[in-house]
N, C-alpha and C positions, 0 to 999 in steps of 0.2 A: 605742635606748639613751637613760639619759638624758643623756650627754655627746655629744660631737660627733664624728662620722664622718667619714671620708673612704675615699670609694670609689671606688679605681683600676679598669675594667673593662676586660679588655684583657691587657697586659700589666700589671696593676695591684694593689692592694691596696687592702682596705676594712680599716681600724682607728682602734683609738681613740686620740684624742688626747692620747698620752703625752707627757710630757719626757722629751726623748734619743731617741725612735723616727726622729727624721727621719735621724740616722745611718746608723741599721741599711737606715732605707728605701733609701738611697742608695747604700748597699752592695748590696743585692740587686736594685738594678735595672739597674747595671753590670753585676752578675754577667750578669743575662738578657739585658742587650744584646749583651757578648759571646759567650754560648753562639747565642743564637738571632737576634742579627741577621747571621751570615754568610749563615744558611739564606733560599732563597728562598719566602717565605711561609710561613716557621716561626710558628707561634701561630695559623696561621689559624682565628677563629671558637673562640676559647678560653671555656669557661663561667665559671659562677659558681660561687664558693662563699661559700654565706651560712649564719652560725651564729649560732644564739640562745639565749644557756644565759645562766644566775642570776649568771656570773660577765663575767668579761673576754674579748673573743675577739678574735681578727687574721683575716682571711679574706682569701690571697691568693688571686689566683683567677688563670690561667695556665699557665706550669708551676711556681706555686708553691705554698701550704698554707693550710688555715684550719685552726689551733688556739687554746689558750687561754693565756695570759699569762704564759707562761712565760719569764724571758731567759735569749738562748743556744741558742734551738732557733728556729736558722735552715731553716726546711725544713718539717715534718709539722703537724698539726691533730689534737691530741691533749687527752687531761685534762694536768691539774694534776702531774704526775708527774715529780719527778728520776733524771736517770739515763737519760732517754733519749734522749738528746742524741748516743750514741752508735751507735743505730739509725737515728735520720736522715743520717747524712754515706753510709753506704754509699748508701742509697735515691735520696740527692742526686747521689751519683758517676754512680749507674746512670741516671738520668735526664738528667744532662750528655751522656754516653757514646750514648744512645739519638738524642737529639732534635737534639744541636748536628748529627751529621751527618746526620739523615733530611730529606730536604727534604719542610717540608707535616707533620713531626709532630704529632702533638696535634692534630689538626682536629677541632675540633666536637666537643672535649671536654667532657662533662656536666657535674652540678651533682650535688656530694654536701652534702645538706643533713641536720644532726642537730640535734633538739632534746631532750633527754635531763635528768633528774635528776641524773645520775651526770658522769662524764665522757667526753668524747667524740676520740676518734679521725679528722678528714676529711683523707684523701686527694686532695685533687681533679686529677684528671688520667690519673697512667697508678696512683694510687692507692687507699686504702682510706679509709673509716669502718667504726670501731666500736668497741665496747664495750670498756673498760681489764681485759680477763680475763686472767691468767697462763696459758700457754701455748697460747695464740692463733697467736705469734708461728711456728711451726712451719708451720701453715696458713696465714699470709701471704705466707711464703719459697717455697712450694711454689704456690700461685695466680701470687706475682709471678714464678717463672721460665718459669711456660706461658706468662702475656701477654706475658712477653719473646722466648719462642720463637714466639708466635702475630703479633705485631705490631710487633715490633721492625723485622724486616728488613724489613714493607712500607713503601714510602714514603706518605705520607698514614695509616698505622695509625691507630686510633682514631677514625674520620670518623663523627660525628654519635652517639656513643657517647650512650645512654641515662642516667639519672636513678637514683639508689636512694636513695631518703630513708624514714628507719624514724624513728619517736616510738614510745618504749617506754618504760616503767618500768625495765623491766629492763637487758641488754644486748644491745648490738645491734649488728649486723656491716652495714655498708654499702659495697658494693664497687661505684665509681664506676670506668667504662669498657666493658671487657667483663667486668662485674661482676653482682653481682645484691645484693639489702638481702633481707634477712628475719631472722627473730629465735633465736635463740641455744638451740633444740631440735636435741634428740640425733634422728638421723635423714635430716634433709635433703641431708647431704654429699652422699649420690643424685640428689637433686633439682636440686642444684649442678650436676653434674658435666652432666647432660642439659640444662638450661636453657643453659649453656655450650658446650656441644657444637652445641648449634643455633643458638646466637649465633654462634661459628666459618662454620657451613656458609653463614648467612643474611650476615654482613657478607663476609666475602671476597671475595665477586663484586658486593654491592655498594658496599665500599669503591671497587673499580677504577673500577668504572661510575661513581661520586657525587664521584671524583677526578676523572678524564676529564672529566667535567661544567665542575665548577670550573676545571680547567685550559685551557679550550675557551673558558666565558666569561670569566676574566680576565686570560687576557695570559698564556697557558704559565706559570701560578704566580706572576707577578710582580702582586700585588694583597694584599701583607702588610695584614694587617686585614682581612679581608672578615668578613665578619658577625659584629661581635665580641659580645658578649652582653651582660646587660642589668646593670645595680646601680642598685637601686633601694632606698632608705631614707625611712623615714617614724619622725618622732623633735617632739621637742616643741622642741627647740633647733633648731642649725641642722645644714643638711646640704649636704656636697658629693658630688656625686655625677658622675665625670669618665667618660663613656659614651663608646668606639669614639674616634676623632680629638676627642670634643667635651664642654661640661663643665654638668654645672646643678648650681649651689651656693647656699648661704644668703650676706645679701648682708652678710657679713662683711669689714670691714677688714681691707686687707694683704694680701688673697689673689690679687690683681690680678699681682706679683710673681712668686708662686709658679705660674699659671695659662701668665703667657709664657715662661718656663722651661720647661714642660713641656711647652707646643706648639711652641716654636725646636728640644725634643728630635726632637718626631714630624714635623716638615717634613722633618727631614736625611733621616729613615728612610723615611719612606713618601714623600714630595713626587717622586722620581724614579722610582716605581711607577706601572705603568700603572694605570691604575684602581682605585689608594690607597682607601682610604677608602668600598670598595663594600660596600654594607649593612650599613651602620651600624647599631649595635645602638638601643635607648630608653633613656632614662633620664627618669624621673619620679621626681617629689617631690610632696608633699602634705605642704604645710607652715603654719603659720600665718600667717607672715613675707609674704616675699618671695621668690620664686623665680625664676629667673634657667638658664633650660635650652637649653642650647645642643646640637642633636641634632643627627649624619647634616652639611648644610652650612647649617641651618638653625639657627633660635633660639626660645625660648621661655622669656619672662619678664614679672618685675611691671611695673608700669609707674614704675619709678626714674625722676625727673629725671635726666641726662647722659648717658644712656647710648646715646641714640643717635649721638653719636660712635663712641664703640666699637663698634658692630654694625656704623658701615659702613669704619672700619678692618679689623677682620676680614675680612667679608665682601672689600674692597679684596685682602686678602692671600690669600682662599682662592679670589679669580677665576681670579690671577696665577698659583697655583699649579697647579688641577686645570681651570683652562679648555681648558690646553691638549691635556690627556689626551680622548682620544674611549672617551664613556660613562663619564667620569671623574661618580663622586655616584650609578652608577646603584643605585636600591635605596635609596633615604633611610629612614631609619626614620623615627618617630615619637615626638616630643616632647608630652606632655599635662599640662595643669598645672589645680586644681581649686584657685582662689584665691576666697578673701571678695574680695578687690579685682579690678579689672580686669586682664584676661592678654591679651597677647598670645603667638601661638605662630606663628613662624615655622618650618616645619616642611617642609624636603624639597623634593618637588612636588606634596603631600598639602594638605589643609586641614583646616581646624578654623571651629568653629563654636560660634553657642549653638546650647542644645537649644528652640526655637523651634515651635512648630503649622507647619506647612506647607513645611518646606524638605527634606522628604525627595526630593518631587520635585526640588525644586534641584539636589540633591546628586546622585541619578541621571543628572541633565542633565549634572553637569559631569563626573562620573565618565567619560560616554559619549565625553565631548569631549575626554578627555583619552586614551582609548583611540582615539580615530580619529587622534589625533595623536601621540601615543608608541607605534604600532603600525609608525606606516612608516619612523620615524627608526631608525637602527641602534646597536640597542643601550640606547639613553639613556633615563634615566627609567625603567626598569623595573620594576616591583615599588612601585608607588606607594606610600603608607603613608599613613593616615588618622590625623589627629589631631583627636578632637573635645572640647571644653569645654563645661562646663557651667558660664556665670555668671547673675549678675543682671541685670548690665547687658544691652545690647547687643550684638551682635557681628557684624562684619563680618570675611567668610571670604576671602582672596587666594588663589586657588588658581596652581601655577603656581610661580616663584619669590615665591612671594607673603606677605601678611601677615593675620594675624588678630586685630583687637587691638578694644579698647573704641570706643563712639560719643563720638571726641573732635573737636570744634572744629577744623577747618583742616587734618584729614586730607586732604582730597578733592586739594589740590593735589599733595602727598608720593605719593597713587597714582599720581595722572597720570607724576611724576615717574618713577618708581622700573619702573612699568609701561615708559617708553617705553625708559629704557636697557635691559631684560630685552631688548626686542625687540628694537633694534641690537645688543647683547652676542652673545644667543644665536641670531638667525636665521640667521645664515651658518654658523655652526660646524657640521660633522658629528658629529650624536650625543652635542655638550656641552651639554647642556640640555636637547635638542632634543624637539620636541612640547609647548611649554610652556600651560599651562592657561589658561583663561578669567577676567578678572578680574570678577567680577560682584559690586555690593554690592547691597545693598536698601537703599536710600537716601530719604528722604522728598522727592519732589516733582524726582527726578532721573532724566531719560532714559537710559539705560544703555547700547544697543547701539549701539555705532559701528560702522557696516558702512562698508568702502570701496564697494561695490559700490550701496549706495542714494544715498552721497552722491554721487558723479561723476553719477550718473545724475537725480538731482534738480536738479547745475546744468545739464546736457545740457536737462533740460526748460525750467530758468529761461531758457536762452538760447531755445530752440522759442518761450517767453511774451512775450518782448522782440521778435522779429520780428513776430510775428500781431498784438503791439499796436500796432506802429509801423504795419505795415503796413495794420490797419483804421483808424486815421485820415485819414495822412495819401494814402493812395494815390490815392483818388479826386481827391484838390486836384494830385497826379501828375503824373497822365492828363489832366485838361483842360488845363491848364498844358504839357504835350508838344503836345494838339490845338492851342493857343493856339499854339504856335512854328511849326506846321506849315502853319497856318492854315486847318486844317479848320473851327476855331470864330471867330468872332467874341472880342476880350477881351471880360471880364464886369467890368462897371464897377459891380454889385451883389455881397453877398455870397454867395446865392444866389442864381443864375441857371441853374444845369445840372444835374442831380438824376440824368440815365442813365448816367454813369459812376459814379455811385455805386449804382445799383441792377445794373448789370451787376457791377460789382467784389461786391457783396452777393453774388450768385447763382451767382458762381464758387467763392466761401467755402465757400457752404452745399454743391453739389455736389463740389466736390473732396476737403472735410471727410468728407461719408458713404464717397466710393468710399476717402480715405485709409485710414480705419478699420480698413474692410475687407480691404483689401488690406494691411495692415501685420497686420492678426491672421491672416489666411489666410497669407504668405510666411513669419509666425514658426513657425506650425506647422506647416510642413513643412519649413523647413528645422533646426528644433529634432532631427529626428529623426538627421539628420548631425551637427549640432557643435552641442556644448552654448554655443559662447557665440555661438549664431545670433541672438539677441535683441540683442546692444549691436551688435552686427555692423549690423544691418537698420538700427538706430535712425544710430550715425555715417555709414554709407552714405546711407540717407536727406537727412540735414542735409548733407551735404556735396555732394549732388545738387542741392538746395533753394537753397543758398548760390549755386551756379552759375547758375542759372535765373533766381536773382533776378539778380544783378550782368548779366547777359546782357540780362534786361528793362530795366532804368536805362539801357545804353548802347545800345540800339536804338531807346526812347522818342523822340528826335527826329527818326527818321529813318521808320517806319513803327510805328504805332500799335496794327496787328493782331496783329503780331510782340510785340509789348509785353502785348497782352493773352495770347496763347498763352504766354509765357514766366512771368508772373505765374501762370498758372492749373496749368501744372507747379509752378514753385517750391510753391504752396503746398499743392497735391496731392501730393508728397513730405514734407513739411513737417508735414501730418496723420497721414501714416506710423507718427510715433512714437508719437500718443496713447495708444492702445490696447498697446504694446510694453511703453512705459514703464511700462503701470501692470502688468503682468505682473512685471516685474523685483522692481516693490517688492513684489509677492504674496510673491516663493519666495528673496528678501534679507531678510526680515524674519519674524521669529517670530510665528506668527498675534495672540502675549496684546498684543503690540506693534503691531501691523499699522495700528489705527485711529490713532494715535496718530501714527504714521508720515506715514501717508496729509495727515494734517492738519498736518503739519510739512512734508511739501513742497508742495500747498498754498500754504500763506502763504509760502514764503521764492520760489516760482516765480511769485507776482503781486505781493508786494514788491518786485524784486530784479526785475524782468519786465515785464512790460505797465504793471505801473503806471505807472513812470518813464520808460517808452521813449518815448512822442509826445510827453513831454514836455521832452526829450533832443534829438528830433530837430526839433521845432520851434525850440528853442534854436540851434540849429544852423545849421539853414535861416537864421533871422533876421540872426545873424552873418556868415554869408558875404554875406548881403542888404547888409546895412548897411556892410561896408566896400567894395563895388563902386558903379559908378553903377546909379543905381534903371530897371529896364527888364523889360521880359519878360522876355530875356531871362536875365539874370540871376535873376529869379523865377525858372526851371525848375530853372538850375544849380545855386542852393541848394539844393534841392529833391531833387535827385540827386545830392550831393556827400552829404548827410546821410545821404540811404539807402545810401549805401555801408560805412556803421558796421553795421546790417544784416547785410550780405553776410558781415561779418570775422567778428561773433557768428555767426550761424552756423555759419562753418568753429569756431571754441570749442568750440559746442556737440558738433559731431562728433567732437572731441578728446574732450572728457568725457567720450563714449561708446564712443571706442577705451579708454580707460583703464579703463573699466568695465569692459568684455571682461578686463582681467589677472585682476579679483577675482570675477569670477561664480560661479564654479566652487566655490573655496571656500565662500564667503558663503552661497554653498546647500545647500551641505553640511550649515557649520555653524547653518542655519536648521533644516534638517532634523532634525540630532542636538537639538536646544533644544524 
């Protein structure tokens, strides 16, 4: 239209923005909170009704009406006609009388849609559309008391009731429910009566079964709103468009007001329902404006300055509310917005995206990951919902409780942020959240996968590179220094004088290094074939083996030398254990497109952070405890041994980094695999 809309979906109303309607609205929305909020899960999954004629229309859609601009005919969706303001109060009794007591009435009531020359008739719910013919009315009375004797008494009648929508020149009969639409030939009453008959036989057994269903997953009926339906407007002005528990409107002043008004209404009614607000209906706009879509527990809108206040007010309020509910949110629809400016669409536990060359595989990858992880959770996240956009700009996709919004400046810290409460919020909870998605951007020039499982196990190695470097310097200056106290050697009053402790220490390197190898890749593979987290297992055993050996070697060193060299030669034949293990790990932690990338990031941070620094640490070291003793041999060794005892401590570290590893393997490999 070209005025402005507002569209209740739900228990709501789509109409035009008259003076004095907010009265009426206000009256009939009491009316429906008393009839139908005693029932449990009364309205569930209410349609639409949307009407589009040359003139003015109201389209309630629930258990209420879309007609034309009549005042005074509270109730039907008819032409232009006076005088029938007295045919709606009975239809309105009968329908009070039917629904306030069935619990579950009206589910999954269609959509009588007319768009006519003439005048139009829509019933939506347990009623009709059609054409303004004088005695019509006969064969209304006569259809409406079979649906009352076919579906009144059941409870849940109506469930998932079909569509009849007729565009005719002429006139036209559309009977929304257990109805049928076709056009106004002598004849077909035959046709009726059999298309009827078999809509009888075909819903009955599966209204019980499609009840039972619902009943089963949402809380024995307590989930008023589950699937509520869709209102969707597209106008040249603005639009509000108020979908299931949530609203996208044009971003008109003063509607702010009207908006917590009518969510303080829906917290009373649905906030102490188990599983409130499951499957959410869409609401979409396509506007030229700004849009502003608030779907399911999610959001989708322009990009207004301040408004991120209020998204995490919101958000704040609907934690508190439905965090507590198990599988509360399961089912988010989908919010989609097609803006000239930048959009963000927060949306469910779906994503959105630009339409981009190359991210279809993305998007299989994350779909994958999200099914391996809302598969074992109970309940939650079910029925994902995809929302995708197509802009100009950029777009980076949150999946998850996630975000989708333009390539702005100074997002990257807001993920981090927003990412890490997700995970404290929702890891613990059973099935509030739970399974939550992959946050992946495509970022220029930015590493993206954080595995716990590579990084423990990258400092496990830095610590491995800190021992082997302290160890190849200063070990040999050691060992002469032990023979020097024992006095097997002469002191050496040069700086080199004894070159076999260094060629012996050399050739224990190199031989214990090949047999380590070996013997760490043959132990992993077989014992991988028992327990998957036989790899961190091997690698902290190892280091923690290593650690002993050496601290064993340091405090035997002055007392027998041979013992010294056999405890060095285990330490660091354990100690080589891990090479070959470690790099295993980062094989099946790591997504092959990432792999290289990896490998060269731990690398540099294991001889940074490693050997580089370590004899330079330990000489440090040495030198200090040197210098505040008297200057003697003795004291030369004890520096010496006191230093390497930093050593022995890094290594127990590094064992630790590798028991920790062991918690995340499992996963991490998984989700390398699913990627």
């Amino acid at each position: 239209m070209r005025g402005r809309t507002r569209s209740w979906s739900g228990f709501g109303n789509s109409k035009r923005n008259g003076a004095g309607q907010d009265e009426e609205l206000e009256r009939v929305w009491e009316q429906q909170r008393g009839r139908c909020g005693a029932g449990r899960g009364a309205g569930v999954g209410l349609g639409t009704a949307e009407g589009t004629m040359r003139g003015r229309t109201r389209s309630w859609s629930g258990f209420g009406n879309s007609r034309g601009d009549d005042a005074g005919q509270v109730g039907n969706s008819r032409g232009d006609d006076a005088g029938q303001d007295e045919e709606l109060e009975p239809v309105w009794e009968q329908q009070r009388g039917r629904c306030g007591a069935g619990r579950g009435a009206g589910v999954g009531l269609g959509t009588a849609e007319g768009t006519m020359w003439g005048r139009t008739r829509s019933w939506s719910g347990f009623g009709n559309s059609r054409g303004d013919d004088a005695g019509q009315d006969e064969e209304l009375e006569r259809v409406w008391e079979q649906q009352r004797g076919r579906c009144g008494a059941g409870r849940g009648a109506g469930a998932g009731l079909g569509t009849a929508e007729g565009t005719m020149r002429g006139r036209t009969r559309s009977w929304s429910g257990f109805g049928n639409s076709r056009g106004d030939d002598a004849g077909q009453d035959e046709e009726l009566e059999r298309v009827w008959e078999q809509q009888r036989g075909r819903c009955g057994a599966r209204l019980e079964r499609v009840w039972e269903q619902q009943r089963g997953r949402c809380g024995a009926g307590r989930g008023a709103g589950a699937g509520l339906g869709t209102a969707e407007g597209t106008m040249r002005g603005r639009t509000r468009s108020w979908s299931g528990f949530g609203n996208s409107r044009g971003d008109d002043a003063g509607q702010d007001e009207e908006l917590e008004r009518v969510w303080e209404q829906q917290r009373g009614r649905c906030g102490a329902g188990r599983g409130a607000g499951a499957g959410l209906g869409t609401a979409e706009g396509t506007m030229r404006g700004r849009t502003r879509s608030w779907s399911g527990f999610g959001n989708s809108r322009g990009d207004d300055a301040g408004q991120d206040e209020e998204l995490e007010r919101v958000w704040e309020q609907r934690r508190g509310r439905c965090g507590a509910g198990r599988g509360a949110g399961a089912g988010l629809g989908t919010a989609e917005g097609t803006m000239r400016d930048r959009t963000r669409s927060w949306s469910g536990f779906g994503n959105s995206r630009g339409d981009d060359a190359g991210q279809d595989e993305e998007l299989e990858r994350v779909w994958e990951q999200q099914r391996g992880r809302c598969g074992t959770g109970r309940g939650a996240g079910a029925g994902l919902g995809t929302a995708e956009g197509t802009m100009r700009g950029r777009t980076r996709s949150w999946s998850g409780f996630g975000n989708s919004r333009g390539d702005d400046a100074g997002q990257d810290e807001e993920l981090e942020r927003v990412w890490e409460q997700q995970r404290g919020r929702c890891g613990t909870g059973r099935g509030a959240g739970a399974g939550l998605g992959t946050a992946e951007g495509t970022m220029r020039g930015r590493f993206g996968n954080s595995s716990c499982s590579f990084v423990c196990s990258s400092l496990g190695l830095t610590a491995m590179s800190f021992v082997t470097g302290a160890l190849g310097v200063w070990m040999p200056l050691f060992l002469y220094r032990a023979q020097a106290v024992q006095g097997v050697v002469p002191p050496c009053l040069q700086e080199s004088c004894n070159l076999s402790n260094s060629l012996t220490f050399g050739g224990i390197t190199i031989g214990t290094g090949v047999l380590g190898i070996i013997a760490g890749a043959e132990a992993a593979r077989r014992l991988r074939k028992r327990n998957n987290k036989a790899d961190p297992l091997i690698c902290a055993t190892s280091m923690f083996i290593s650690a002993l050996c050496l601290y064993i070697a340091l405090m035997v060193a002055q007392t027998s030398i041979l013992s010294t060299f056999i405890f060095i030669a285990f330490g660091e034949l354990f100690l080589s254990v891990n090479w070959a293990v470690v790099t295993d790990i980062l094989l099946y932690v790591v997504t092959p497109s990432r792999q290289s990338t990896a490998i060269a990031m731990q690398i540099l941070v294991s001889h940074l952070l490693g050997d580089a620094g370590s004899p330079y640490l330990i000489g440090l070291i040495s030198n200090a405890v040197q210098a505040s003793n008297t200057p003697s041999l003795q004291w030369m060794f004890r520096s010496m041994q006191y230093s390497f005892v930093i050593c022995a401590f890094v290594g127990v570290f590094g064992g630790g980094f590798f028991v920790l590893t062991s918690f995340y393997i499992e996963e991490d490999r998984k989700e390398a695999q699913r990627l």
